[in-house]
N, C-alpha and C positions, 0 to 999 in steps of 0.2 A: 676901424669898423667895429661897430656893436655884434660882440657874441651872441648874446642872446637878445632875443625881441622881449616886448612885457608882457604877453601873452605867456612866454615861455618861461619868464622867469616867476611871475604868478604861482602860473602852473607846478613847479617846481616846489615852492616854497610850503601850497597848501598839501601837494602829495606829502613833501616829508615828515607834513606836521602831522600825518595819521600814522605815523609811527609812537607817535606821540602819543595822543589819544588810545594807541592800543596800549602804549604800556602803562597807563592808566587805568585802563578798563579791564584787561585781563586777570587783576589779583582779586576782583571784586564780582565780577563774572563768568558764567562760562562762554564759551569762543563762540558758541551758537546761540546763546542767549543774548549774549549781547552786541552778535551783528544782526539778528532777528528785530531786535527793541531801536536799533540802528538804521534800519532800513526802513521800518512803521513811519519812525521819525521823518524818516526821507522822504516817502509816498506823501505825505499829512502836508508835507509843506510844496513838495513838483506838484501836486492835483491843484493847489493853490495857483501856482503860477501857470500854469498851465490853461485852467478855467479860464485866468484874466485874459491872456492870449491867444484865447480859442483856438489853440492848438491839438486839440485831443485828436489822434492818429491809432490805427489798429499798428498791431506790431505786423512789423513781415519776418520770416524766417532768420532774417541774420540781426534785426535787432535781438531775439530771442536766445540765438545763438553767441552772440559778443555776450549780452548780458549774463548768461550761464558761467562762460569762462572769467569775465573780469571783475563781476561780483559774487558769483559765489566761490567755484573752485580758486581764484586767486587768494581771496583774502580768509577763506579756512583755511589751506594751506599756510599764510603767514599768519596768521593767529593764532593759529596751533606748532609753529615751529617757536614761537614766544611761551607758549603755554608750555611746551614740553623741556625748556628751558636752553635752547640756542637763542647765542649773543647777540648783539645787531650786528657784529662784524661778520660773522660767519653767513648772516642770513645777505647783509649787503654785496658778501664777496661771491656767494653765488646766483644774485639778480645781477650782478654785472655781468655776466655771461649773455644777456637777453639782447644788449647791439650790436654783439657778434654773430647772433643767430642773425637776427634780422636782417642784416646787410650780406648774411651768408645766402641768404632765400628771398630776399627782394629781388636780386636779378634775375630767378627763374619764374615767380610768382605774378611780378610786379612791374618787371621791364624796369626798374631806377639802379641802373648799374651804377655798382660802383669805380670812381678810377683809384690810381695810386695812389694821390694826396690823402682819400678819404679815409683808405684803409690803413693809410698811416696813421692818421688823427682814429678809427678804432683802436688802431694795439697800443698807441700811447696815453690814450683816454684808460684802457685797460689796464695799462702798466698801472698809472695814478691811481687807479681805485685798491690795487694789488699795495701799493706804499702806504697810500690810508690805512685798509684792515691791518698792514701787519705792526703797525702803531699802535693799533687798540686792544685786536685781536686778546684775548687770554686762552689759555686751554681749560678744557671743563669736562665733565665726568658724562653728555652727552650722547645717546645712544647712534651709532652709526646711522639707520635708517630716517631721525629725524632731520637727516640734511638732504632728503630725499624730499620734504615737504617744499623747502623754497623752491627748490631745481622745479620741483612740477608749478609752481607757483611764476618760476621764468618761463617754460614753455607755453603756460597760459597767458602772460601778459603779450608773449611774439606771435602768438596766433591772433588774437584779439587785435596788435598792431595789422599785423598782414592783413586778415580776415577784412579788417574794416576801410585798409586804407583800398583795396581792392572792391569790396563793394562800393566807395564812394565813386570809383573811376568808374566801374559797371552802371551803376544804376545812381545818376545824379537827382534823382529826388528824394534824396533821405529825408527821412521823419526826422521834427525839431529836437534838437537834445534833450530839452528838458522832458518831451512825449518820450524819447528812449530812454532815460534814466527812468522813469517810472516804472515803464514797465522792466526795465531790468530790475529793478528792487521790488516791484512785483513777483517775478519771476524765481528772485534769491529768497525773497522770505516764505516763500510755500517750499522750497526747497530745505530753512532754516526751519520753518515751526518742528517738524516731526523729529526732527532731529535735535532740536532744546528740552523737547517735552520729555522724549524717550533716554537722552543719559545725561541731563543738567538738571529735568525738572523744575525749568526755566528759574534753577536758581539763581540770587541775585542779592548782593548786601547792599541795600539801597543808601544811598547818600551823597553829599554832592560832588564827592569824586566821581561818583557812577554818573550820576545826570550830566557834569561836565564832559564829559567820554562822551556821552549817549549823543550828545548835543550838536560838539565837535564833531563828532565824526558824521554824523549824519548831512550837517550844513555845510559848513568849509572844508568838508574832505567827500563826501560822495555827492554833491552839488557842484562845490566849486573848484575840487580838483580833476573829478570825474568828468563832469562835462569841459573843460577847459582840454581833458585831455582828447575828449568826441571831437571837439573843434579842432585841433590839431593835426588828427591822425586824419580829418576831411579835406586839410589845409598844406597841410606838409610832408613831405616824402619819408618815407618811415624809417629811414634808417636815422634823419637826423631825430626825428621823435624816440625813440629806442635811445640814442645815446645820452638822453636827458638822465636815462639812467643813471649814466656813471657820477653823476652830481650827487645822486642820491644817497652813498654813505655819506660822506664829508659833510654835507650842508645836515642831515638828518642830527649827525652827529652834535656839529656847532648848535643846531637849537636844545639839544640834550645837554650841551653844555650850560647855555640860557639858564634853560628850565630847572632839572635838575640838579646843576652843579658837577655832572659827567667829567672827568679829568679828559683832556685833547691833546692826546701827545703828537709832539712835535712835530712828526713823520707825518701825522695826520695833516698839516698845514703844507709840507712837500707835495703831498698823494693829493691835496687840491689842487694843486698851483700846474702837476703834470698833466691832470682831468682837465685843466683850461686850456692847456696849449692841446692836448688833443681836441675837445671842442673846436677851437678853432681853429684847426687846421680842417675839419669836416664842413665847417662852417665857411671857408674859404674857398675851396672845395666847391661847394654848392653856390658860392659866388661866382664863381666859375662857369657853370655847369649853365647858369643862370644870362651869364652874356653871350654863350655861344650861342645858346635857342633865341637872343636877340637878334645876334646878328646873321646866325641859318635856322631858322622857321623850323620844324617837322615837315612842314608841309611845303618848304622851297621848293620851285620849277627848276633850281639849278643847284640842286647838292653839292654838284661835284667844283663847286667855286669857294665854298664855305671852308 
């Protein structure tokens, strides 16, 4: 069977590359300025597609809400743990924490219990991400508290999972994604302006590093990983959406490889190979999960035969 759908693996591939993109952008601007000039970009080009598809929608309270945690407070938080000089290992090893949480709180949230398989396939997905970091990991002269930015950076990403996959169950007429990505980057840059103005100064070393940052991240990272991940979390039960996380060092990693030339130690290709087999034991899991409501309904006349 296929681990992953192309949906998911998409999705996957355009999140990681905003790791990318930030570490491009952060030695040339500040963390508010330039997801500020990030977001402008964003709105300039959703108002376009948006127009075409006559979609324009008011926001309702929980687009406004996801939008506040998963573009603003997420990505300050991991902006500013880049800025203030934590490694991608240290920031990857504490957003692996976040399909722990989510499968810890889906079943009182969400009703999508978990069984045994799946919580296997979490601590083993777990382990592998724990193999990868200590491959890369280096130690660094880092203040304590800035490893408190990602942490609040996972609890934002698992409220936004819960929050949203919970609203789509509640109220099935969500506004189109690309109407909610607007207004969330609406939402984030009145949030950004005051605070670029007041300690950046909306400074900025313009050239085509920065405009490539600017570019990326506003199109194939808050367009098209963003929304892939809207469609997801309305599509798929949230704990398997949460555990895409654990791809997220490794694979981050190997494009920093690509790109930069990043040495990938060894360990780092074990800490993949263990994130697969836990994937897919989750993924099995919900293969599972998925023929039994074939063959007993929720709504069976006779449960007790299933």
């Amino acid at each position: 069977m296929r681990v992953f759908k192309g949906d998911e693996l998409l999705f996957l591939l355009l999140w990681c590359s905003g790791y990318i993109g930030a570490k491009l952008g952060v030695p040339v601007a500040g963390t508010f300025t330039l997801l500020l000039y990030r977001f402008l970009v964003m709105m300039l080009v959703v108002a376009v597609i948006i127009s075409v598809r006559r979609e324009w929608r008011a926001p309702d309270r929980n687009t406004l809400l996801v939008g506040f945690f998963a573009h603003f407070v997420w990505l300050v938080a991991i902006f500013k743990a880049f800025e203030f000089g934590l490694n991608a290992g240290s920031v990857a090893l504490i957003a692996a924490l976040q399909p722990a949480l989510t499968a810890s709180v889906s079943p009182l949230l969400l009703g999508e219990a978990n069984d045994a398989l799946r919580w296997c396939g979490i601590g083993v997905g777990f382990v592998g991400v724990l193999v990868f970091v200590a491959g890369d990991m280096n130690l660094s002269g880092t203040a304590l508290w800035v490893y408190g930015l990602p942490l609040l950076a996972t609890f934002c990403l698992t409220f936004v999972t819960v929050w949203g996959r919970r609203a789509a169950k509640i109220d099935q007429r969500d506004i189109p994604v690309m109407t909610a990505l607007f207004w969330h980057g609406l939402l984030a840059a009145l949030c950004l302006a005051p605070l670029a103005w007041w300690f950046e100064g909306f400074a900025a070393a313009w050239g085509g590093q920065l405009v490539f940052a600017i570019i990326w991240l506003a199109i194939p990272v808050s367009i098209g990983a963003y929304g892939l991940m809207f469609y997801l979390i309305r599509t798929r039960d949230a704990t398997r959406i949460s555990a895409l996380q654990y791809f997220v060092p490794p694979v981050t990693m190997m494009i920093a490889w690509a790109v930069f030339g990043e040495a990938l130690a060894g360990l780092g290709f074990l800490g993949l190979f263990i994130t697969s087999v836990g994937f897919y034991l989750m993924s099995l899991s919900q293969r599972r999960a998925n023929q039994r409501q074939l063959i007993c309904p929720a709504d069976s006349a006779s449960p007790e035969k299933c």
